[in-house]
C-alpha positions as CSV (number, residue, x, y, z in Angstrom):
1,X,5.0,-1.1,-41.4
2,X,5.0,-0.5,-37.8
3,X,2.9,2.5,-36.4
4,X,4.2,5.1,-34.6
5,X,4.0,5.3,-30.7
6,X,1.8,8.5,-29.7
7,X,2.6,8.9,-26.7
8,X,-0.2,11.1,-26.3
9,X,-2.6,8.5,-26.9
10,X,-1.5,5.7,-24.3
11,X,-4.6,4.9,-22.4
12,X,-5.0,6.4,-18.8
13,X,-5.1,3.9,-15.7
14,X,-8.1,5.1,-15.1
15,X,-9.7,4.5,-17.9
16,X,-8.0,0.5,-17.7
17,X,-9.0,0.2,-14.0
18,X,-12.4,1.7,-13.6
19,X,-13.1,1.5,-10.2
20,X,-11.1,3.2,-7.6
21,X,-11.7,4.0,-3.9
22,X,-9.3,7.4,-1.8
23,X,-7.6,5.4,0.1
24,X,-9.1,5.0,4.4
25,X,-8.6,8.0,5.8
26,X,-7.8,7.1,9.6
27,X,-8.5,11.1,11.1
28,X,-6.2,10.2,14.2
29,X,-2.5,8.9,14.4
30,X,-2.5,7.0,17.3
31,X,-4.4,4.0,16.2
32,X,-1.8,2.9,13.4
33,X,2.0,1.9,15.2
34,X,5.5,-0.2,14.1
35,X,4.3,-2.4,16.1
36,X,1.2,-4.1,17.6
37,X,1.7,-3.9,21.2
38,X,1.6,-0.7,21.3
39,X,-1.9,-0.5,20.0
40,X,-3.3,-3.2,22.7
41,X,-1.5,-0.5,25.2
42,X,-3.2,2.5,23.3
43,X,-6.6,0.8,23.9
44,X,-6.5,0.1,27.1
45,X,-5.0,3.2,27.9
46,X,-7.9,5.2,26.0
47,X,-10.5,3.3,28.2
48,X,-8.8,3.6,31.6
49,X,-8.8,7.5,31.3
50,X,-10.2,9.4,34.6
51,X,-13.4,10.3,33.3
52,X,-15.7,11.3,30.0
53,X,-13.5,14.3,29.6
54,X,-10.0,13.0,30.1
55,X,-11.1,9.8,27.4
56,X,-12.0,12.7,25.1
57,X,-9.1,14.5,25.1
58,X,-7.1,10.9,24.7
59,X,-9.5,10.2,21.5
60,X,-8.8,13.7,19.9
61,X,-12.7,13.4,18.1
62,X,-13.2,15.0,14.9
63,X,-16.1,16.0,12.7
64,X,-16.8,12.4,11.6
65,X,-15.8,10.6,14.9
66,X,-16.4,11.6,18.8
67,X,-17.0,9.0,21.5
68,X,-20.8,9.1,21.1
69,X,-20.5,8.2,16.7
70,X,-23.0,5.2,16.3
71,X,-21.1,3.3,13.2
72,X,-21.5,-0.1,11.9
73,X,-18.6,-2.8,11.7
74,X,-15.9,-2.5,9.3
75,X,-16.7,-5.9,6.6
76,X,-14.3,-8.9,8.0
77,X,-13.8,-7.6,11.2
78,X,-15.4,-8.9,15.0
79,X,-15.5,-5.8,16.6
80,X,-18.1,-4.5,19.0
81,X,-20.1,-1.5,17.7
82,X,-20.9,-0.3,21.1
83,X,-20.5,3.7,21.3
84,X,-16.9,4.6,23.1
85,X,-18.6,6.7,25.4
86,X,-20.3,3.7,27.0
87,X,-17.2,1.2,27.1
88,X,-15.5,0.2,30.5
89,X,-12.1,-1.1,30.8
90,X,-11.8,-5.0,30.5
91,X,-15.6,-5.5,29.0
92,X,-14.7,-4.0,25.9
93,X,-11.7,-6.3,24.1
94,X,-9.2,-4.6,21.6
95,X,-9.7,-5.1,17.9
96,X,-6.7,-7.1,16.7
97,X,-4.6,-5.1,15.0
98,X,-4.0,-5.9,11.4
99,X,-1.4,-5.3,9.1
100,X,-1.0,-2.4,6.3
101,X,0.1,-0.9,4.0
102,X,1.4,3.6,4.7
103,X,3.0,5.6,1.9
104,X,5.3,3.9,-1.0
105,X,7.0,0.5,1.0
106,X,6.5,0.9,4.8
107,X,4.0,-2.0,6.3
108,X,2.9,-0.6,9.8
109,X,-0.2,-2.1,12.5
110,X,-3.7,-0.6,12.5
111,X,-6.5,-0.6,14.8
112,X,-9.2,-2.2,12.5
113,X,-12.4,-0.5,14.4
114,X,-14.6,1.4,12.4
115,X,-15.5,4.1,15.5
116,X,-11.7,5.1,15.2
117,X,-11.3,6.0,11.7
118,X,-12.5,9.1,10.1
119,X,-13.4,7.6,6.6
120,X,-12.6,3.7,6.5
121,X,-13.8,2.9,3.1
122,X,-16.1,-0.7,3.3
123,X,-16.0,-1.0,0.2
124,X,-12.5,-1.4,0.4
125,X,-12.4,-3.7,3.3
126,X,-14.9,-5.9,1.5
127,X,-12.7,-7.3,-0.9
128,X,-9.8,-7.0,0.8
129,X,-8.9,-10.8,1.6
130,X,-5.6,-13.1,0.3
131,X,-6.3,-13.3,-3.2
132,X,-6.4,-9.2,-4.0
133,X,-3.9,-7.0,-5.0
134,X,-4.0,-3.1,-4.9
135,X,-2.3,-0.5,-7.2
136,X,-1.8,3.1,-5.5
137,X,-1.6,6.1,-7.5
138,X,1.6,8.1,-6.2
139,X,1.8,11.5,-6.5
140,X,3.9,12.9,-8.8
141,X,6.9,15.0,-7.6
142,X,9.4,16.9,-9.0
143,X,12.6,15.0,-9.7
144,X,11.9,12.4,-7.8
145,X,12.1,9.4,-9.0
146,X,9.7,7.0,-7.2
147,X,7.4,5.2,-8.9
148,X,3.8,6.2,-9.7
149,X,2.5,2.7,-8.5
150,X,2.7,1.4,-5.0
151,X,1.8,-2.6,-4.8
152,X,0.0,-4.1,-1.9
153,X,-1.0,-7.3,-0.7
154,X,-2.6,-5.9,2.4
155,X,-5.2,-2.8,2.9
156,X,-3.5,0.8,2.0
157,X,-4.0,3.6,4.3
158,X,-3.2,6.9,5.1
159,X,-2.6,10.5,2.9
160,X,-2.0,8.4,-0.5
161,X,-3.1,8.7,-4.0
162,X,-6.4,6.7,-5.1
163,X,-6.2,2.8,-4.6
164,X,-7.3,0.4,-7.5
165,X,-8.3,-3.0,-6.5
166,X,-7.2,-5.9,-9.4
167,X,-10.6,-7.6,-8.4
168,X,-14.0,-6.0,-8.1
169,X,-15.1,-8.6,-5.6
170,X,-13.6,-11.1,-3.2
171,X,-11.8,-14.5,-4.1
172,X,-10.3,-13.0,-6.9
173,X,-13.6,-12.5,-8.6
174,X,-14.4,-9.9,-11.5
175,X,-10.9,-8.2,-12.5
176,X,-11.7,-4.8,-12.7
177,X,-10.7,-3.7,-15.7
178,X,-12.4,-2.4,-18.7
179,X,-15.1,-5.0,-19.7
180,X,-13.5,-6.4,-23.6
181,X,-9.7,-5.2,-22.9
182,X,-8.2,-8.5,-21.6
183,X,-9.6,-9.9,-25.1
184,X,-8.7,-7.2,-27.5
185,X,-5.2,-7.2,-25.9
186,X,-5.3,-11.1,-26.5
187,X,-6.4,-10.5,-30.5
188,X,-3.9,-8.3,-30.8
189,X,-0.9,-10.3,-29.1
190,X,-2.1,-13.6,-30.3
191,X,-2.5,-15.1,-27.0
192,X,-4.4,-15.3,-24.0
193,X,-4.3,-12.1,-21.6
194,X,-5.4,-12.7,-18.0
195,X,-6.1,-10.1,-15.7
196,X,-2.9,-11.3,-13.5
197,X,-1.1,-10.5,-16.8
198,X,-2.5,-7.1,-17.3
199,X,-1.9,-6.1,-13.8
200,X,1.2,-7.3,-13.8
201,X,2.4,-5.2,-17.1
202,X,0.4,-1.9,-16.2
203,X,2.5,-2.2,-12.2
204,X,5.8,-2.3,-14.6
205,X,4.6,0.4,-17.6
206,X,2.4,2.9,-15.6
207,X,4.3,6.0,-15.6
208,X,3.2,9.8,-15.0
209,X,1.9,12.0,-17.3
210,X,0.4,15.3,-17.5
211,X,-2.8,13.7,-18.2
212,X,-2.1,11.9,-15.2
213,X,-1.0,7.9,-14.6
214,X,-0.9,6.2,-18.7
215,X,0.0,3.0,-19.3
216,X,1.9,2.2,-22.8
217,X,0.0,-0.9,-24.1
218,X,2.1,-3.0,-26.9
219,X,0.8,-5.5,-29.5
220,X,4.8,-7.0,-29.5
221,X,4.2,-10.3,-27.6
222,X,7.9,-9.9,-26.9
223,X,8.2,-6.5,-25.4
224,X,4.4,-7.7,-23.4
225,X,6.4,-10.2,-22.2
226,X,8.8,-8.3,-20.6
227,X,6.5,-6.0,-19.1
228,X,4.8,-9.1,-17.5
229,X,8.0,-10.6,-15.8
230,X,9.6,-7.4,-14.5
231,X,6.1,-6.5,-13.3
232,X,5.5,-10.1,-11.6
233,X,9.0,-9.0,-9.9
234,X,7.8,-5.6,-9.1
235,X,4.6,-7.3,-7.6
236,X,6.9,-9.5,-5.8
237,X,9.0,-7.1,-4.1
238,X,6.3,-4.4,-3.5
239,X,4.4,-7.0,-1.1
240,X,7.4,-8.7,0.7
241,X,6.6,-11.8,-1.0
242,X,3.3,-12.0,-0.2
243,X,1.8,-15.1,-1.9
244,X,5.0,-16.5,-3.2
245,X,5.8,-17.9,0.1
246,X,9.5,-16.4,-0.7
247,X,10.3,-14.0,1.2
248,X,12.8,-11.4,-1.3
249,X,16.6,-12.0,-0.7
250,X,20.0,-10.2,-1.7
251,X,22.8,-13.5,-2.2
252,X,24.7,-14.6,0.9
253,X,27.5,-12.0,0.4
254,X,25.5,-9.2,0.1
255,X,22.9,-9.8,2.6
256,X,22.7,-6.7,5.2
257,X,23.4,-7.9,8.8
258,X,23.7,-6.5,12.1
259,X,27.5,-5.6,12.7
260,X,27.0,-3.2,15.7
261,X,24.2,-3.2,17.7
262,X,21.3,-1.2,18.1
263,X,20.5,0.9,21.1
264,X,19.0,-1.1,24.1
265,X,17.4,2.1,25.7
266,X,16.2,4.5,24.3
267,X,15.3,4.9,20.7
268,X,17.7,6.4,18.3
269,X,17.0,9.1,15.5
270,X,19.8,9.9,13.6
271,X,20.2,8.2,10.7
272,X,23.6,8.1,8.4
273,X,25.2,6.3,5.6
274,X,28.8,5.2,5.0
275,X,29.2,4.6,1.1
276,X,32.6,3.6,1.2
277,X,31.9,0.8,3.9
278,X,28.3,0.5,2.2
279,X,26.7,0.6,6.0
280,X,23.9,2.3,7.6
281,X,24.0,4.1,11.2
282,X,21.5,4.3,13.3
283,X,22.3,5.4,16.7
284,X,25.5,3.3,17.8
285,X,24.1,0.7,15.8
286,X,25.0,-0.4,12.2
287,X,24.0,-2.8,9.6
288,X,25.9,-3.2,6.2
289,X,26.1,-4.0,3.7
290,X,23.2,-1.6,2.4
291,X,24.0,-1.0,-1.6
292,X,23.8,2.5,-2.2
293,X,20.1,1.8,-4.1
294,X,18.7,1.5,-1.4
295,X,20.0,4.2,0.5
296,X,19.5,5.9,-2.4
297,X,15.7,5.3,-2.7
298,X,13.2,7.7,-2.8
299,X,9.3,7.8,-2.8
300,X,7.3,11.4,-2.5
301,X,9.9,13.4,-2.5
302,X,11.5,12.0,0.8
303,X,14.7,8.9,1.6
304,X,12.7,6.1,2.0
305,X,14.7,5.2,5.1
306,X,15.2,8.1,6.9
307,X,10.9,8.3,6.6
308,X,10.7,4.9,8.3
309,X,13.0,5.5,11.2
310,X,11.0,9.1,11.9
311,X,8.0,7.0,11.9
312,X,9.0,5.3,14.4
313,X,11.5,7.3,16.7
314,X,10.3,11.0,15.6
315,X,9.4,13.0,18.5
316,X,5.7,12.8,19.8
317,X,3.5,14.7,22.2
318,X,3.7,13.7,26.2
319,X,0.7,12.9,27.7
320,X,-1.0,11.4,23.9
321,X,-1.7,8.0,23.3
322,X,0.5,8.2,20.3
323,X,3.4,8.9,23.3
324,X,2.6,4.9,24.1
325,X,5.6,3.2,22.2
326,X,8.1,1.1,22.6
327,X,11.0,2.6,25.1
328,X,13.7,0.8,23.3
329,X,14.6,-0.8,20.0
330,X,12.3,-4.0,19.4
331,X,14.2,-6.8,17.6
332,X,11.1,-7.0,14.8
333,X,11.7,-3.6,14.0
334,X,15.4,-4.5,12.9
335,X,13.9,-7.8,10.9
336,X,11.6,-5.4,8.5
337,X,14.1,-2.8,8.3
338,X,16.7,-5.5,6.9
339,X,13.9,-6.8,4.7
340,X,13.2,-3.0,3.7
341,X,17.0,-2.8,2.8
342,X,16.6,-5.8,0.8
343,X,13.5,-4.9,-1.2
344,X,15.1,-1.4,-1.8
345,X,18.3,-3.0,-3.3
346,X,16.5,-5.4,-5.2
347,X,14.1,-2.7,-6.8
348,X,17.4,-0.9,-7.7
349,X,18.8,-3.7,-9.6
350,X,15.9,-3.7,-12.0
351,X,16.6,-0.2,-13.2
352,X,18.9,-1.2,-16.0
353,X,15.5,-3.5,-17.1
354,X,12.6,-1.0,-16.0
355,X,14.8,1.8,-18.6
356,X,15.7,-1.1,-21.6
357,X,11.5,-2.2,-21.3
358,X,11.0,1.8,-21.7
359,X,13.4,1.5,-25.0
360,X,11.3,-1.6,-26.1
361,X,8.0,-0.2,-25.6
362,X,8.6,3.0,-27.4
363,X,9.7,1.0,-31.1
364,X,7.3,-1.5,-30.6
365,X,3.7,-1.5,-32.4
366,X,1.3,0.3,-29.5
367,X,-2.1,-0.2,-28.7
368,X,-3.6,3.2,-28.2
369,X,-6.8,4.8,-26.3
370,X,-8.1,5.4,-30.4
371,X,-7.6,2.5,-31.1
372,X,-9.5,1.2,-27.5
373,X,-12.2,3.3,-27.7
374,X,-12.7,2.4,-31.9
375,X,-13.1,-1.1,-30.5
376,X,-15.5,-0.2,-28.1
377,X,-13.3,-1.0,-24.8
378,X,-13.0,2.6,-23.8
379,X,-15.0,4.5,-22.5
380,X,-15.7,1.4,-19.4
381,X,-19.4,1.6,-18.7
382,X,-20.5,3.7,-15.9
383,X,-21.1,0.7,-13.6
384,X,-17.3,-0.4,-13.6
385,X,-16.5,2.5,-11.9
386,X,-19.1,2.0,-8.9
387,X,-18.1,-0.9,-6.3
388,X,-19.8,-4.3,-6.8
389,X,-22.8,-5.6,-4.8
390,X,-21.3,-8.0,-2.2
391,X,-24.7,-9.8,-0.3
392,X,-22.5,-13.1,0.9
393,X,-22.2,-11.9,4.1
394,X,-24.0,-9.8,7.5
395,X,-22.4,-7.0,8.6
396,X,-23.2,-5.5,12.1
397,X,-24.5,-2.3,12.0
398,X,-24.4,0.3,15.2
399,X,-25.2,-0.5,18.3
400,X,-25.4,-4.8,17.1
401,X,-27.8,-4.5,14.6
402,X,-27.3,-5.8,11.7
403,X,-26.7,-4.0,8.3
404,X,-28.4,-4.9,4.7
405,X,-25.9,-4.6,1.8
């Protein structure tokens, strides 16, 4: 006889992935862009300012960050930890920007310097390298119908929910998950479970709750199955590709192209969509065919692509380096928002799969947080929740010397 899902009793994420970090908290929005150039030009605008004061204002300091804070270096990165205050133009060489991960899908540029940003997180950066992936709790809205999980190849930032790391160190070294799950899910499935497999089905299953983000584990090896693929998919499309080497595509036909160009001066920031012609305005510029899922798409309450072209065109203050952008439309802008297009439409195609693995999972034998906790999974042990010693490295601490971890 098959037991009956409670759906109370589906095990929390956070109880599945112990450790979790708030995601970096930058504290100032000029040092994150569309684009990298315009952070070189931020930099070297913030050290040419006439004088202490005028650098200041340029900065905007805050309670954890002024020109004079004495930080370390973020883990990874070869950046000076001289004080700002003390910095002349042309001695003191931009960090290279990096590339990130703000809100649901949008992948933006970000100054990785550690005396720029309020709450950066090294524990975060420390196992941040090409074999980690990161879950993002979204917040749950009212009728919208984003998903609670953002997937990231590259570092999150900005006003998000709490990022989970798969792996608890770098090199894809010690999944963090609760110590005994990846076996008891293997007992009870009959089969090996690795922790690529168990990320990959809690990125397609996580889902909001009133208890917060649960994740409906199943002892069907069928219905696990499922959840595995469409969450490799999910995976997939979430990070652009990222580690596939495939960049994601729509077929030849429906591929969204260029059909009018885009503004060459200025920068446009009205937005429309054409549903019978299936084709996105933007300025006097349009692209189709866009499938209505994408246009469609939503994430915190707000159209995914009318939130990425306010990012980038919505109005700013004169005189602030944030002001320092591009004055017309930069060709890599179109490329990633024809890839954003893509990923949207893509992610709306697995709808009628995401809602049949829902059906699946809800007849199918469950494995619960009783029945977790009765096998001594759950509760994790207090450690798992803390970040992991990492002593393979030095880091630079402020002023050049050198931090102990």
């Amino acid at each position: 006889m098959t037991a009956k899902r409670d759906e109370g009793d589906a095990p929390l994420l956070s109880d599945l992935m112990p450790w979790s970090v708030p995601a970096p908290r930058l504290g100032r929005a000029w040092i994150m862009a569309p684009d990298a150039a315009s952070l070189r030009a931020r930099w070297d605008a913030l050290l040419r300012a006439d004088g202490l004061a005028d650098r200041e204002r340029l900065f905007r300091p805050s309670r954890a960050r002024t020109l004079h804070t004495a930080v370390g270096q973020l883990p990874g990165r070869a950046t000076t930890t001289g004080r700002l205050a003390r910095l002349v133009a042309g001695d003191a060489p931009c960090a290279e920007p990096m590339r990130v991960r703000h809100g649901t899908y949008d992948q933006l540029w970000l100054l990785p310097d550690h005396r720029l940003i309020d709450a950066a997180r090294p524990e975060l950066w420390r196992v941040a390298d090409a074999a980690q992936l990161f879950a993002v709790e979204q917040p749950r809205v009212p009728q919208d119908t984003g998903p609670a999980l953002a997937l990231s190849a590259v570092l999150p930032v900005g006003r998000q929910g709490r990022v989970r790391p798969l792996y608890r160190r770098p090199n894809g070294t010690e999944p963090n998950l609760a110590p005994g799950l990846l076996g008891h899910l293997g007992d009870r499935l009959g089969h090996p479970v690795t922790a690529e497999d168990a990320f990959a089905y809690l990125a397609a299953t996580a889902r909001h709750e009133s208890a917060g983000i649960t994740v409906p584990l199943t002892a069907d090896p069928e219905v696990w199955a499922r959840g595995v693929a469409l969450g490799r998919e999910l995976i997939r499309l979430h990070t652009r590709g990222a580690g596939s080497g495939e960049r994601p595509r729509l077929p030849g036909g429906r591929r969204p192209y260029v059909r009018a160009a885009l503004p060459a001066r200025g920068l446009p920031t009205e937005i429309a969509y054409d549903p019978e012609e299936e084709a996105l305005d933007i300025g006097g510029g349009r692209i189709s065919p866009v499938p209505v899922a994408a246009w469609d798409a939503h994430a915190g309450g707000v159209r995914v692509l009318e939130a990425w072209l306010e990012r980038r065109t919505g109005a700013v203050e004169p005189g602030t380096l944030e002001a320092l952008r591009p004055a017309a439309w930069p060709q890599e802008w179109t490329t990633d928002l024809l890839e954003l297009i893509t990923v949207l439409a893509l992610l709306g195609e697995l709808s009628p799969e995401q809602a049949g693995l829902t059906t699946a999972l809800a007849a199918s034998p469950p494995v619960g947080a009783t029945e977790l906790t009765a096998a001594g999974v759950l509760p994790a042990p207090a450690a798992t929740r803390r970040p992991a010693s990492v002593l393979d490295h030095q880091e630079e601490g402020p002023d050049g010397q050198f931090a102990l971890l």
